[in-house]
C-alpha positions as CSV (number, residue, x, y, z in Angstrom):
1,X,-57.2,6.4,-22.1
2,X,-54.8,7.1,-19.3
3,X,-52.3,10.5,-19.2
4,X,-49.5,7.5,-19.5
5,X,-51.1,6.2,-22.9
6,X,-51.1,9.6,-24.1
7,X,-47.3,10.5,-22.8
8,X,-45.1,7.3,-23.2
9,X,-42.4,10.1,-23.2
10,X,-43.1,12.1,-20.4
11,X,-43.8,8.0,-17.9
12,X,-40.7,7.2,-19.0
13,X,-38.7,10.2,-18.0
14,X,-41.0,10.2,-14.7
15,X,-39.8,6.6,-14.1
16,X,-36.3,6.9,-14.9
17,X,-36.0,10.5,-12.7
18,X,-37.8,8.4,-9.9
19,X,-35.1,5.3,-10.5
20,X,-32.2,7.9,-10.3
21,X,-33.8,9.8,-7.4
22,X,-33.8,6.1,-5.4
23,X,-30.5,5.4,-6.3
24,X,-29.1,8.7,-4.7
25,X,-31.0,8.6,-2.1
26,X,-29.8,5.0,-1.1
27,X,-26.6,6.0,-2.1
28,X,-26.5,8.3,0.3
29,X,-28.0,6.7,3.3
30,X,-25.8,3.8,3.3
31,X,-23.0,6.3,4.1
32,X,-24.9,8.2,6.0
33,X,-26.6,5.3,8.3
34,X,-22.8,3.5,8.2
35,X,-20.9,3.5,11.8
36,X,-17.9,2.7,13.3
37,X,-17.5,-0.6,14.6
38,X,-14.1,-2.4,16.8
39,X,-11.7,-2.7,14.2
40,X,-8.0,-3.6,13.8
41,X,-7.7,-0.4,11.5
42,X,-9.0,2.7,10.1
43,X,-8.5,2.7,6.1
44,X,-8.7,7.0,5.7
45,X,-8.8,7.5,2.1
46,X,-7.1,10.6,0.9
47,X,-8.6,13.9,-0.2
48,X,-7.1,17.4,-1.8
49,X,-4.8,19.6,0.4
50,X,-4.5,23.3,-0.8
51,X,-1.4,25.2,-1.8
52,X,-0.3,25.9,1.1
53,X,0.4,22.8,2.3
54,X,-2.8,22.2,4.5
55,X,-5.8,19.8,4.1
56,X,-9.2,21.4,2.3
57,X,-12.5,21.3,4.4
58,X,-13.4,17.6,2.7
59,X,-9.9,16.6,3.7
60,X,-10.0,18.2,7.3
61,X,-14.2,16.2,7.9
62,X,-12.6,12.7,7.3
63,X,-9.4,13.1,9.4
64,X,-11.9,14.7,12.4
65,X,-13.7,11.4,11.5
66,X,-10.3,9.3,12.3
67,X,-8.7,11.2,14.7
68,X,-12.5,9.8,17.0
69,X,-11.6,6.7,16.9
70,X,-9.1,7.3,19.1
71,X,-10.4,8.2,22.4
72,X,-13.3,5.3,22.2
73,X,-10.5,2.8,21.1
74,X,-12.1,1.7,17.9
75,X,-9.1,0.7,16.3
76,X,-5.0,0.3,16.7
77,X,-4.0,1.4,13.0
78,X,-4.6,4.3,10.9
79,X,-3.6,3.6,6.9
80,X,-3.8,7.1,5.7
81,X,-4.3,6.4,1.6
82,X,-3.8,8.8,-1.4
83,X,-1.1,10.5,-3.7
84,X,0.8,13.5,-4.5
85,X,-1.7,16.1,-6.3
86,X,-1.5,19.1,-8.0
87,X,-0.6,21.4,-5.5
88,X,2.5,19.3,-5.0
89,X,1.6,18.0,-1.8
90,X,1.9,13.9,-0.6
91,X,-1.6,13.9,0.7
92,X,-0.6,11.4,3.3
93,X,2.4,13.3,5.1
94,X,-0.4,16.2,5.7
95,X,-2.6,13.3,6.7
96,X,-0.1,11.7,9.4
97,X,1.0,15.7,10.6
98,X,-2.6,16.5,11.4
99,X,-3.8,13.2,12.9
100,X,-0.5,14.0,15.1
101,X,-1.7,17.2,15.8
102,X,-4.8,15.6,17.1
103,X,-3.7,12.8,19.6
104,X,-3.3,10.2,17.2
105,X,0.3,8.8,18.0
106,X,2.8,9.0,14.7
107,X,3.8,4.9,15.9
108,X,0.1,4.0,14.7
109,X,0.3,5.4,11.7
110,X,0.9,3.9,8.5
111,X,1.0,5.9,5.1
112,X,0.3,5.2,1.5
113,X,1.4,7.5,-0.9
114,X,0.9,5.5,-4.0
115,X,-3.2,5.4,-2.8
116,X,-4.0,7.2,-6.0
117,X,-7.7,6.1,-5.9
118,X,-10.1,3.9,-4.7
119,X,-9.2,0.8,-5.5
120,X,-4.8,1.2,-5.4
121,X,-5.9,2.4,-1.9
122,X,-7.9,-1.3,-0.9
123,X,-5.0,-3.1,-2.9
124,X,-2.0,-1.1,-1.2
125,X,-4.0,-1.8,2.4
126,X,-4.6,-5.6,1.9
127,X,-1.5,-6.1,1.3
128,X,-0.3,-4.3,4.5
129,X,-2.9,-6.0,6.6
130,X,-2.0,-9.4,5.1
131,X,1.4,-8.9,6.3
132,X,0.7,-7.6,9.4
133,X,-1.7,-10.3,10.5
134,X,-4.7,-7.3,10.6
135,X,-8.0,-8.4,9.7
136,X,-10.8,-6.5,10.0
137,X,-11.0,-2.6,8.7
138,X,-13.3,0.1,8.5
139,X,-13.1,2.7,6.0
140,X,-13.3,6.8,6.9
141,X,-14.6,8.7,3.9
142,X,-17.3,11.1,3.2
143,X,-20.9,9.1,3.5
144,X,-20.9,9.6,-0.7
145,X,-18.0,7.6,-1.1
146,X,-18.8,4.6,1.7
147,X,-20.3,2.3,-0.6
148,X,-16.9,2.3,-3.1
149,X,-14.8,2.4,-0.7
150,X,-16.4,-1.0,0.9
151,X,-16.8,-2.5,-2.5
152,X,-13.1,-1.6,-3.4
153,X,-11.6,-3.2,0.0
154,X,-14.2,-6.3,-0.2
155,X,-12.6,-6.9,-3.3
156,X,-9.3,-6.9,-2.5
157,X,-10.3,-9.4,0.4
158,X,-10.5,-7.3,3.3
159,X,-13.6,-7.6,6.1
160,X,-14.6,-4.4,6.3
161,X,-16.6,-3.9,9.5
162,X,-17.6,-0.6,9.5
163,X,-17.5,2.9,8.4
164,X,-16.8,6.6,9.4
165,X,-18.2,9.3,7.8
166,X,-18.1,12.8,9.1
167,X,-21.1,14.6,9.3
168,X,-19.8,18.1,7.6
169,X,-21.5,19.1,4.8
170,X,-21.5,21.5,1.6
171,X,-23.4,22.8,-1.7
172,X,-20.8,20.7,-3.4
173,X,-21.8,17.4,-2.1
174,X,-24.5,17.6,-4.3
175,X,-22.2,17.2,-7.6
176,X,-20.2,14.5,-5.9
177,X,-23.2,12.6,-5.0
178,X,-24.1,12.6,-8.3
179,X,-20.6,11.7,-9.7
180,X,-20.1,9.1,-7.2
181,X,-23.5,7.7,-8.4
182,X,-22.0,7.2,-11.9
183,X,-18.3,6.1,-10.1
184,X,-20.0,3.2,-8.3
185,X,-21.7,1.7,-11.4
186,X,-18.3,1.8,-13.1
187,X,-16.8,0.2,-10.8
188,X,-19.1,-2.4,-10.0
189,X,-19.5,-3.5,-13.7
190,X,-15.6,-2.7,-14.7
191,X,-14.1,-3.3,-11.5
192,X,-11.7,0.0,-11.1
């Protein structure tokens, strides 16, 4: 008789922790192997800015991301995506005043301050992109999020040609990983 015979318990946790572990680690590659590509805009989906007014580290990563698409001409728009959080900050002002800060003219710049997740931010930039005769978009998020943040703008009917994820890192990626592992089934079956 086989240990598997003996342990139906134990092979089915084994398989399901080795299903899980595959998922994350696909999860995370497809944000991680994701690059920038020619596009007609950046889609830069908003993050937490601190008390004081400025962006958090997460934040700060993703508009680093943006802001080097400049110089290599990548695209002509940034749509800078999220809401007004806790701290009592419009995520996108900060967003606009620090891609400023960093070369990115204010004239290329387009803000959504009703982005207040994934899929209002897709919505909000289809609809500026339909009536601005833009087409093609890539998204700038951390390399968790990539995969939602395609889904969400393939959805609302935007080609979405690339992606931008900057490569900073922390211990807390770990959790979001996870959460974003349970996020993208949700929205995949529900749709939000």
């Amino acid at each position: 008789m086989n240990a598997g015979a003996r342990h139906p318990a134990r092979t089915t946790v084994l398989v399901v922790a080795g299903l899980v572990a595959m998922y994350a680690i696909t999860l995370a590659r497809y944000g991680l192997l994701a690059r920038p590509r020619p596009a007609d805009v950046a889609i830069v989906f908003g993050n937490q800015v601190l008390a004081d007014g400025t962006p958090s580290p997460r934040l700060v990563a993703r508009l680093k991301a943006a802001a080097r698409l400049r110089p290599t001409h990548q695209v002509r728009a940034w749509f800078v995506s999220g809401g007004i959080g806790r701290e009592g900050h419009d995520e996108t002002r900060v967003m606009r005043d620090w891609l400023v800060a960093h070369g990115v003219p204010d004239s290329a710049i387009v803000r959504d301050s009703l982005g207040l997740n994934s899929q209002l931010t897709a919505v909000h930039a289809a609809a500026w992109m339909h009536t601005h005769a833009v087409r093609r978009a890539l998204v700038v998020t951390q390399y968790f999020h990539v995969a939602r943040a395609v889904l969400a703008c393939r959805r609302a009917g935007i080609d979405v040609v690339g992606a931008s994820a900057p490569r900073w890192y922390e211990p807390r990626y770990l959790y979001s990983l996870a959460r974003e592992m349970v996020a993208l089934l949700v929205y995949a079956i529900e749709g939000r």
